[in-house]
Backbone as CSV, one residue per row, in Angstrom:
resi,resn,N_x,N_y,N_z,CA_x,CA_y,CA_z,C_x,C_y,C_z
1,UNK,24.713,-53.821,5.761,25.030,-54.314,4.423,25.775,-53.238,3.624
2,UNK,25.250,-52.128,3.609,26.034,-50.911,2.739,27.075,-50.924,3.184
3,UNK,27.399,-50.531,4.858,28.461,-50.009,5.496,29.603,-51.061,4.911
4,UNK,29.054,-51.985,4.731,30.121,-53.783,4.435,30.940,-53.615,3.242
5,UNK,30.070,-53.179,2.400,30.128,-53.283,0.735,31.082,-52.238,0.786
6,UNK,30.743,-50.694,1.674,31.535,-49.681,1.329,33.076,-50.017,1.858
7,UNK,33.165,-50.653,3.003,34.454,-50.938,3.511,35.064,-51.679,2.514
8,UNK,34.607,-53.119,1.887,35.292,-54.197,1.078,35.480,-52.600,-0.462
9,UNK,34.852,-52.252,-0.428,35.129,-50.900,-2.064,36.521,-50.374,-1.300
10,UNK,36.775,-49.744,-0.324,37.277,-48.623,-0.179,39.091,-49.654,0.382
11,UNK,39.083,-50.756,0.509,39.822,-51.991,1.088,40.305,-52.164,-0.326
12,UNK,39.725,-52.263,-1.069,39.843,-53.127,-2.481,40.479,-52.004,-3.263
13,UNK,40.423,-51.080,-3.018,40.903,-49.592,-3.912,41.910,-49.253,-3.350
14,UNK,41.938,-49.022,-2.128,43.421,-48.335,-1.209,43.534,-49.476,-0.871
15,UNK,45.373,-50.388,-1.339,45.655,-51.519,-0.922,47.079,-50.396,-0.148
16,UNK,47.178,-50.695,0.991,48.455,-50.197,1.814,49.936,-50.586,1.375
17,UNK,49.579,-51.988,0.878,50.901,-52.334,0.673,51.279,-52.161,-0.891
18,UNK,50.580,-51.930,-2.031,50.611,-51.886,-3.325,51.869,-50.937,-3.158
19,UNK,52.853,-51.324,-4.374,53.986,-50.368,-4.252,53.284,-48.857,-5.180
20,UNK,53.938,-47.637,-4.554,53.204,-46.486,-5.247,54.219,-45.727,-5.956
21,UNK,54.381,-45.422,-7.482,55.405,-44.807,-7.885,55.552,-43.672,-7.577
22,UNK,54.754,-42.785,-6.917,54.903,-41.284,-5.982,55.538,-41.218,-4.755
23,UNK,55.746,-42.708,-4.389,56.463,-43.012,-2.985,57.859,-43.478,-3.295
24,UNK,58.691,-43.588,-4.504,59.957,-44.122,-4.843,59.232,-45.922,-4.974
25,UNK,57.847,-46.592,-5.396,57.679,-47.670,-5.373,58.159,-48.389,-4.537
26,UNK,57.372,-47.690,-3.056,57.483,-48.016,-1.732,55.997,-48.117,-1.032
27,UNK,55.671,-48.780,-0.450,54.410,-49.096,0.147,54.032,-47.503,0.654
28,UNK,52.796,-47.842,1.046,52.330,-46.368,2.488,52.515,-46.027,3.344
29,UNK,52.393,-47.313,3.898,52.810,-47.470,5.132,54.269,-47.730,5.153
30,UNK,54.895,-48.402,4.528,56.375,-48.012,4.865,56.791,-46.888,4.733
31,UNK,56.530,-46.113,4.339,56.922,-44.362,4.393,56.306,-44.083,5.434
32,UNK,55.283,-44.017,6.060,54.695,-43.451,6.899,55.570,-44.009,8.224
33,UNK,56.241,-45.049,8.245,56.637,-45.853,9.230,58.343,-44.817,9.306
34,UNK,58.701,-44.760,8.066,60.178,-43.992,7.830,59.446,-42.484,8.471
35,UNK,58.518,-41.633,8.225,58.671,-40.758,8.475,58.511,-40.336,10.076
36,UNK,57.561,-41.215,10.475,57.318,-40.958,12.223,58.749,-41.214,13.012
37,UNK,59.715,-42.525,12.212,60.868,-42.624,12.852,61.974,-41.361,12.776
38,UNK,61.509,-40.216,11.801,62.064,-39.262,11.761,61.932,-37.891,12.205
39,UNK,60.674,-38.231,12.999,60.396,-36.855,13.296,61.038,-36.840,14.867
40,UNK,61.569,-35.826,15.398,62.205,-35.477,16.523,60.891,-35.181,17.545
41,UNK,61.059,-35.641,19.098,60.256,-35.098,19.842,61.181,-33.915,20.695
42,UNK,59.888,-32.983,20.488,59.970,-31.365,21.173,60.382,-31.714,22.406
């Protein structure tokens, strides 16, 4: 029951897709998606 409540809190607070004005009012995951496509492999 806790573990439930804490997931739906922590779901309900960090929405992934909410646009973020620290990101150019770009999702999270779409940056995160731009940046892995940018990193070079060694």
């Amino acid at each position: 029951e806790a573990r439930r409540a804490l997931i739906q809190y922590i779901e309900g607070f960090y929405n992934p897709r909410r646009l973020h004005s620290g990101l150019g009012y770009r999702p999270p995951l779409e940056v995160l998606d731009e940046w892995f496509d940018n990193q070079s492999v060694a």
